[in-house]
C-alpha positions as CSV (number, residue, x, y, z in Angstrom):
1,X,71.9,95.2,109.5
2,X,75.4,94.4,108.2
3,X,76.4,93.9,104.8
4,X,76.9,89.9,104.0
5,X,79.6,89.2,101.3
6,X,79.7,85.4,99.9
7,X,82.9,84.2,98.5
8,X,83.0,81.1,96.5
9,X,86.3,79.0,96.6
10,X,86.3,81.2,99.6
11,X,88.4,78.9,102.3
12,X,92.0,78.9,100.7
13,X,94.3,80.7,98.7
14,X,92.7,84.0,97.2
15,X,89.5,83.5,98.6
16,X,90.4,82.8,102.0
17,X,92.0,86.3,101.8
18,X,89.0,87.9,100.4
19,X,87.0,86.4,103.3
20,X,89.5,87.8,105.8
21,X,89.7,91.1,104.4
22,X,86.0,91.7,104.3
23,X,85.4,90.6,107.3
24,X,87.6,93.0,109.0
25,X,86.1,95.5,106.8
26,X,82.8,94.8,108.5
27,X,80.6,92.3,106.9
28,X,79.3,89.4,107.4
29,X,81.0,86.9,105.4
30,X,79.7,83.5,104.1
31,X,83.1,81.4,102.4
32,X,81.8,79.1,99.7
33,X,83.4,76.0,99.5
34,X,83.6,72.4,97.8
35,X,86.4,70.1,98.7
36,X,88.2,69.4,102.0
37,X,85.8,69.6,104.7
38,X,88.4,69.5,107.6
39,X,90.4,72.5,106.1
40,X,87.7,74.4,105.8
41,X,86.0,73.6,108.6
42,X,89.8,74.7,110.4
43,X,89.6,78.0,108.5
44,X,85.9,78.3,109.4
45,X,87.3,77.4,113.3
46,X,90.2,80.0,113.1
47,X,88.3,83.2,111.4
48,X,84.7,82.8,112.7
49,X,83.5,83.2,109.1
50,X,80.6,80.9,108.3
51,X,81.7,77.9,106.0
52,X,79.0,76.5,103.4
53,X,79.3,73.5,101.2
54,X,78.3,73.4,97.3
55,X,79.7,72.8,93.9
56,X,79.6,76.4,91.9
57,X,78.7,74.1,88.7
58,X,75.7,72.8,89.9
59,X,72.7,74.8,89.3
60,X,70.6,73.4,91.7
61,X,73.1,73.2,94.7
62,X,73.9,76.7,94.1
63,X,69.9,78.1,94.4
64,X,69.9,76.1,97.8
65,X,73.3,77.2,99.1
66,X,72.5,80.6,98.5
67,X,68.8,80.3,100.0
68,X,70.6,79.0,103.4
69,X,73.1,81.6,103.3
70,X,70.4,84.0,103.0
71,X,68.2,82.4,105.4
72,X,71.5,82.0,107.6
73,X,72.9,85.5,107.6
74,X,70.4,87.7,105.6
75,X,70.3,89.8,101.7
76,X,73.4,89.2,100.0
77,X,75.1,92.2,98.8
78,X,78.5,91.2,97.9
79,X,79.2,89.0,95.6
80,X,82.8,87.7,94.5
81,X,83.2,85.1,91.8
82,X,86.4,83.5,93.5
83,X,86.4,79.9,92.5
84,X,88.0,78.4,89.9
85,X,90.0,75.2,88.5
86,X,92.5,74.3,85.9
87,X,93.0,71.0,84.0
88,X,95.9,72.0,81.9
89,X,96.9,70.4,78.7
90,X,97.8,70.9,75.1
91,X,94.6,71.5,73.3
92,X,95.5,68.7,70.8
93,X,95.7,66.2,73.9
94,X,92.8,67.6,75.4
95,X,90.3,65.9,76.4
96,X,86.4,67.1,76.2
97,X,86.0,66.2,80.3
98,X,88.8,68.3,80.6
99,X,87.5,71.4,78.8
100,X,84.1,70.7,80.0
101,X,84.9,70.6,83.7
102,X,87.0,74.1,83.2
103,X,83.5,75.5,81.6
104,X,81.2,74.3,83.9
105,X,83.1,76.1,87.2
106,X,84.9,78.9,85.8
107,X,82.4,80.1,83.7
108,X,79.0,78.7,84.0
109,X,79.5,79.7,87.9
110,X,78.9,83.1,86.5
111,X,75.6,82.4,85.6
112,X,74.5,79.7,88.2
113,X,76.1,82.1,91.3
114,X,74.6,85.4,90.2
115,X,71.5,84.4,88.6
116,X,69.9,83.5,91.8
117,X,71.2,87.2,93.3
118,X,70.7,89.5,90.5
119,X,67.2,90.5,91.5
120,X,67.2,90.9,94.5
121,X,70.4,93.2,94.6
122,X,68.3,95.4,92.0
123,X,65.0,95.6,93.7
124,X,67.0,96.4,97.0
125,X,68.9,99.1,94.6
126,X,72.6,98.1,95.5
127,X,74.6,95.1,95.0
128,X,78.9,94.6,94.3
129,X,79.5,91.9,92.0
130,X,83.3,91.4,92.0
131,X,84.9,88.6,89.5
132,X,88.0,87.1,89.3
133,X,89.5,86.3,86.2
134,X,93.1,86.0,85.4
135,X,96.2,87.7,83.1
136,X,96.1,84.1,81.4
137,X,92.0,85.2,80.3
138,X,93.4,88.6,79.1
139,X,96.5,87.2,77.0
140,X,96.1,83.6,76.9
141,X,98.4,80.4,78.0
142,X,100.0,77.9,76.4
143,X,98.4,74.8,77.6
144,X,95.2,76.5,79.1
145,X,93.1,76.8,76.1
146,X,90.5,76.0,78.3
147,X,91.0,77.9,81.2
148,X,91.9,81.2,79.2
149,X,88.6,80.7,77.2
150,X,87.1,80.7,80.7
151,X,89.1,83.2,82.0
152,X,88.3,85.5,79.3
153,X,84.4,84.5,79.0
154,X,84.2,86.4,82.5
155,X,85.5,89.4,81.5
156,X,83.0,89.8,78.7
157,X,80.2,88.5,81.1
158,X,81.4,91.4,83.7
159,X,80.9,94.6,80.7
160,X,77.8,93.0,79.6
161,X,76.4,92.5,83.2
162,X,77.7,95.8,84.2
163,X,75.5,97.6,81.3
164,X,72.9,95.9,82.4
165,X,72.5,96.8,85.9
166,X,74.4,100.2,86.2
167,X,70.8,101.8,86.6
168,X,70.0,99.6,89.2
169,X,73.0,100.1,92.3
170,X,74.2,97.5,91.2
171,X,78.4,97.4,90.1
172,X,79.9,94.4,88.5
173,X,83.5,94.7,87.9
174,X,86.7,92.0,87.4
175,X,89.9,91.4,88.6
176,X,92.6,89.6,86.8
177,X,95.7,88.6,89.0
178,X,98.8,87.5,88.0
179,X,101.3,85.0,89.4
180,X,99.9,84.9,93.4
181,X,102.1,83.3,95.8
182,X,99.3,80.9,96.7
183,X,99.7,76.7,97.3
184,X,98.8,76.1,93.5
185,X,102.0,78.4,92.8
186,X,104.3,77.2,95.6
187,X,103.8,73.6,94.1
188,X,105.4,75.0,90.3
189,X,108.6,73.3,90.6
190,X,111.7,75.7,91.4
191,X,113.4,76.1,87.8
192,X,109.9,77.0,86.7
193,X,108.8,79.1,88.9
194,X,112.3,81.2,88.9
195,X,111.2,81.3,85.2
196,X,108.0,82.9,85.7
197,X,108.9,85.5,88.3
198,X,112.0,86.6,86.0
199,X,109.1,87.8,83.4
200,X,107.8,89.7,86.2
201,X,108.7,93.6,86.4
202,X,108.2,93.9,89.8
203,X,110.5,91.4,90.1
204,X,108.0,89.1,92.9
205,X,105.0,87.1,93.1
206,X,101.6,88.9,94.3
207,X,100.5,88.2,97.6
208,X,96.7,87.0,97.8
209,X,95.9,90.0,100.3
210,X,97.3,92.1,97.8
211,X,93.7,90.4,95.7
212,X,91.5,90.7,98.7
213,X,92.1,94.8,99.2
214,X,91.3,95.4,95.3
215,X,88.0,93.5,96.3
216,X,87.6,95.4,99.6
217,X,87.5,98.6,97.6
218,X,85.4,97.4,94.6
219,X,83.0,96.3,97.3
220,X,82.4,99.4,98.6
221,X,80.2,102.6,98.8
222,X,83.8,104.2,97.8
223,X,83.6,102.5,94.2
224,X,80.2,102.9,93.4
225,X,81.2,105.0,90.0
226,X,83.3,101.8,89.3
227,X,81.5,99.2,86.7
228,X,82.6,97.1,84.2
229,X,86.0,97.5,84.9
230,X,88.6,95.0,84.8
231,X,91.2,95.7,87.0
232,X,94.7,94.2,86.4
233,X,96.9,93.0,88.7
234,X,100.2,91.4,87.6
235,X,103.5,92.9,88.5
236,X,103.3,94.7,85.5
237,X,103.7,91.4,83.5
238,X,101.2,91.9,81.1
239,X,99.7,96.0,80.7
240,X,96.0,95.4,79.2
């Protein structure tokens, strides 16, 4: 039977590259998604990876996404914690709606994506629980209290989660990318984003395949001495 991987905010930027990846590494891959239905239906058309629709903040629609996936494709093994949002602002302008909706599906997605999977990946004895965070979680960002809380919330939830299941086959480690030359980036307006590369060492933006092959490898029966670990991924921008 092959190994399914589910990917959430799996259809575009990062996670369409995660899908990608892991597909040509041999699973089966089920891209989480909860937007645009005709673009992910076109990435779903163009990959032949299976495309299912749910909010990662709702606690409900998550147990019943997952059950079809399941039902759909089989076990779950993989699991990466892709989606995320921001709703920037200065924390003295912000609004509780904007800190809330940051919460609910950055970091409550932790609990309402993995909840539903932790058993079964330990009574089956193995299970890859990959996390994206971000360098803005590890170091923080003007104008993204929010978001960096978030950010930073999953990295604590990875060592803590990783503790817990180490005994059990089961890995659960974290990946915090920098500046990815995804559409969210692309849209930072020129001066800006000359601004932000300059504080890169590498002197570039990361490419989001560049994402999906640290996943690949945490993923695997290679990385199984791996756990709670946060890998870094930044240019050298910021050295955790």
């Amino acid at each position: 039977m092959a190994k399914v991987a589910l990917v959430t905010g799996g259809t575009r930027g990062i996670g369409a590259a995660i899908c990608i990846a892991l597909k040509e590494a041999g699973y089966t891959v089920a891209a989480n998604y909860c937007g645009n239905d005709e673009k992910a239906n076109a990435f779903r058309d163009q990959h032949g990876i299976a495309v299912f629709k749910w909010d990662v903040a709702d606690e409900a629609g998550c147990a019943a996404g997952i059950a079809k996936v399941e039902a759909e494709l089989g076990p779950v093994s993989v699991l990466v914690n892709n989606a995320g949002i921001t709703r920037d602002g200065m924390f003295h302008k912000m609004t509780f709606t904007q800190w809330q909706e940051v919460m609910r599906t950055n970091l409550d997605s932790m609990f309402t994506m993995t909840r539903p999977l932790i058993e079964g990946m330990r009574a089956r004895g193995h299970g890859r629980i990959i996390n994206i965070s971000s360098i803005n979680g590890q170091k923080g960002q003007m104008g993204q209290t929010n978001y960096s809380a978030a950010k930073a919330g999953v990295i604590g939830f990875t060592k803590a989660l990783a503790q817990e299941n180490a005994g059990k086959g089961v890995t659960v480690n974290c990946i915090c990318p920098g500046y990815i030359n995804t559409e969210m980036v692309a849209a930072v307006p020129e001066p800006v984003l000359t601004k932000i590369v300059s504080a890169i060492p590498v002197g570039r933006l990361g490419q989001a395949e560049e994402i999906a092959a640290a996943v690949v490898y945490l993923a695997s029966d290679l990385a199984g001495f791996v756990t709670g670990s946060t890998l870094t991924a930044n240019g050298g921008q910021y050295m955790a």
